[in-house]
C-alpha positions as CSV (number, residue, x, y, z in Angstrom):
1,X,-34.4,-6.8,-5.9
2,X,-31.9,-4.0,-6.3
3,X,-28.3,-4.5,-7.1
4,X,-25.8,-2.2,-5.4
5,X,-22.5,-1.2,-7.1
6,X,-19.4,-2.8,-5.2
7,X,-17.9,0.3,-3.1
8,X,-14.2,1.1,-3.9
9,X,-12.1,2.2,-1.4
10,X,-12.7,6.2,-0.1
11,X,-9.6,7.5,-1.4
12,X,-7.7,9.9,0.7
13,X,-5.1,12.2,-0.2
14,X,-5.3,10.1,-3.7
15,X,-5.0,7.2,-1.9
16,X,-7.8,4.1,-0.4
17,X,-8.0,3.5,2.9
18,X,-7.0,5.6,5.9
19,X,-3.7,5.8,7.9
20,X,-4.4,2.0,10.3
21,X,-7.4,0.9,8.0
22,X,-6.6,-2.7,8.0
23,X,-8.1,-4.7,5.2
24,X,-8.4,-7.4,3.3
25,X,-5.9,-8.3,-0.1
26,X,-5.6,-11.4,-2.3
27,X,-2.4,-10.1,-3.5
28,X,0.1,-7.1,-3.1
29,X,-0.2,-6.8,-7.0
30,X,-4.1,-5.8,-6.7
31,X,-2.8,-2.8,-4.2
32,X,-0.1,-1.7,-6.4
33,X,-2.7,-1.4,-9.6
34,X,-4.7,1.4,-7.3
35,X,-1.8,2.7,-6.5
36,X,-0.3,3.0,-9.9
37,X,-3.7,5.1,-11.0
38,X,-4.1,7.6,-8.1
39,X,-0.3,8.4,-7.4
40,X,1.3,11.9,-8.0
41,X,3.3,12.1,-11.1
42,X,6.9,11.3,-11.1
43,X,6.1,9.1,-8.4
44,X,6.6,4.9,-8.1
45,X,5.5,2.2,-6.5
46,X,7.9,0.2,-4.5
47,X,7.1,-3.3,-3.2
48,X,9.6,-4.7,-0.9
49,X,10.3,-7.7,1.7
50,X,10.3,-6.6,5.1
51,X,13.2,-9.1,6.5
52,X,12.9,-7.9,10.1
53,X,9.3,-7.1,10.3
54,X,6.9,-10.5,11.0
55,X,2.7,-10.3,11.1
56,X,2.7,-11.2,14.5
57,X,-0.9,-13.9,14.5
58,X,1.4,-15.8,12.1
59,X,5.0,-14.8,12.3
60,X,5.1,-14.9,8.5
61,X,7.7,-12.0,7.1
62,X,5.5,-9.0,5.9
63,X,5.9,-6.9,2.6
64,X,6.2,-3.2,2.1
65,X,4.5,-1.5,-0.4
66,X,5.7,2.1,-0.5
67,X,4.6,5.3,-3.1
68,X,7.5,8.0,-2.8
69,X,9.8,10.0,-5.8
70,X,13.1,8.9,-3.5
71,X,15.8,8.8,-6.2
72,X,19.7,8.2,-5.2
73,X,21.3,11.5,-6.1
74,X,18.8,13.6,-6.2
75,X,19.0,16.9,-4.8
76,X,15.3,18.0,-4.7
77,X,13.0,17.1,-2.0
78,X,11.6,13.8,-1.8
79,X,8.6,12.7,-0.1
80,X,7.1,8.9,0.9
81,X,3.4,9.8,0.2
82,X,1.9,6.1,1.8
83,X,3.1,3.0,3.0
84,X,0.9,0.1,3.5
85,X,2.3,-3.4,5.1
86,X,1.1,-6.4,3.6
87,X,1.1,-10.4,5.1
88,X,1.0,-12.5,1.9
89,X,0.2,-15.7,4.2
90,X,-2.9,-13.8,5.8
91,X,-3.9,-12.1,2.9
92,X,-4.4,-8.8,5.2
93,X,-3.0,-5.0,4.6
94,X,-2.4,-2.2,6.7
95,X,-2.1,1.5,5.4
96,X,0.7,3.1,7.6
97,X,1.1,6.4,6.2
Protein backbone atom coordinates (compact mmCIF):
# COMPACT_ATOMS: atom_id res chain seq x y z
CA UNK A 1 0.00 0.00 0.00
CA UNK A 2 0.99 3.54 -0.61
CA UNK A 3 1.09 6.16 2.02
CA UNK A 4 0.07 9.71 1.06
CA UNK A 5 1.52 12.80 2.66
CA UNK A 6 -1.22 14.69 4.78
CA UNK A 7 -2.19 17.82 2.49
CA UNK A 8 -1.64 21.28 4.22
CA UNK A 9 -3.87 23.89 3.62
CA UNK A 10 -3.53 25.63 -0.17
CA UNK A 11 -2.30 28.79 1.00
CA UNK A 12 -3.62 31.94 -0.57
CA UNK A 13 -2.21 35.31 -0.54
CA UNK A 14 0.20 33.59 2.22
CA UNK A 15 -2.53 32.51 3.91
CA UNK A 16 -4.62 28.61 4.14
CA UNK A 17 -7.86 28.38 3.27
CA UNK A 18 -10.04 30.71 1.12
CA UNK A 19 -12.22 33.69 2.03
CA UNK A 20 -15.70 31.33 3.58
CA UNK A 21 -13.66 27.98 3.61
CA UNK A 22 -15.04 26.60 6.78
CA UNK A 23 -12.96 24.02 8.49
CA UNK A 24 -12.16 22.12 11.15
CA UNK A 25 -9.66 23.35 14.36
CA UNK A 26 -8.79 21.65 17.73
CA UNK A 27 -7.66 24.93 18.91
CA UNK A 28 -7.26 28.69 17.84
CA UNK A 29 -3.54 28.22 18.96
CA UNK A 30 -2.98 25.58 15.95
CA UNK A 31 -4.27 28.52 13.46
CA UNK A 32 -2.26 31.19 14.93
CA UNK A 33 1.16 28.84 14.51
CA UNK A 34 0.29 28.99 10.47
CA UNK A 35 -0.32 32.18 10.79
CA UNK A 36 2.69 33.25 12.53
CA UNK A 37 4.92 31.53 9.61
CA UNK A 38 3.17 32.78 6.42
CA UNK A 39 2.32 36.49 7.58
CA UNK A 40 3.99 39.64 6.04
CA UNK A 41 6.67 41.12 8.19
CA UNK A 42 5.87 43.74 10.71
CA UNK A 43 2.63 42.05 10.93
CA UNK A 44 0.82 40.17 14.27
CA UNK A 45 -1.55 37.96 15.12
CA UNK A 46 -4.33 39.04 17.13
CA UNK A 47 -6.77 36.59 18.89
CA UNK A 48 -9.70 38.10 20.46
CA UNK A 49 -13.28 37.29 22.10
CA UNK A 50 -16.01 38.27 19.95
CA UNK A 51 -18.60 39.39 22.85
CA UNK A 52 -21.48 40.16 20.49
CA UNK A 53 -20.87 37.57 17.87
CA UNK A 54 -22.48 33.85 18.86
CA UNK A 55 -21.92 30.44 16.33
CA UNK A 56 -25.31 30.30 15.80
CA UNK A 57 -25.82 25.85 15.90
CA UNK A 58 -24.65 26.47 19.49
CA UNK A 59 -24.96 30.02 20.57
CA UNK A 60 -21.46 29.71 22.11
CA UNK A 61 -19.51 33.32 21.85
CA UNK A 62 -17.04 33.00 18.84
CA UNK A 63 -13.21 34.19 18.74
CA UNK A 64 -11.46 36.35 16.34
CA UNK A 65 -8.35 35.63 15.04
CA UNK A 66 -7.10 38.65 12.98
CA UNK A 67 -3.37 39.26 10.95
CA UNK A 68 -3.05 43.17 10.50
CA UNK A 69 0.10 45.87 11.26
CA UNK A 70 -2.78 48.23 13.00
CA UNK A 71 -0.72 50.18 15.57
CA UNK A 72 -2.40 53.16 17.84
CA UNK A 73 -0.61 56.20 16.47
CA UNK A 74 0.59 55.25 13.64
CA UNK A 75 0.45 57.45 10.70
CA UNK A 76 1.30 54.94 7.83
CA UNK A 77 -1.17 52.79 6.22
CA UNK A 78 -2.47 49.83 7.94
CA UNK A 79 -3.94 46.91 6.45
CA UNK A 80 -6.11 43.73 8.10
CA UNK A 81 -4.62 41.05 5.71
CA UNK A 82 -7.20 37.94 7.09
CA UNK A 83 -9.64 37.29 9.62
CA UNK A 84 -10.89 33.96 10.42
CA UNK A 85 -13.79 33.36 13.29
CA UNK A 86 -13.36 30.57 15.36
CA UNK A 87 -16.16 28.53 17.88
CA UNK A 88 -13.93 27.00 20.57
CA UNK A 89 -17.14 24.77 21.68
CA UNK A 90 -17.58 23.41 17.99
CA UNK A 91 -14.05 23.20 17.22
CA UNK A 92 -14.94 24.78 13.60
CA UNK A 93 -13.25 27.97 11.74
CA UNK A 94 -14.17 30.28 9.14
CA UNK A 95 -11.67 32.42 6.99
CA UNK A 96 -13.57 35.87 6.51
CA UNK A 97 -11.06 37.86 4.82
Amino acid sequence: MKKTAKKSPQLLNGFPHMPFDEFPLKRSEDLVVVLEKNMPEGAKVEVTPMEDSHHSPCMEEMVAIMVHNIEEGKEAASDIFTIYQFCPSCHVAVRVL
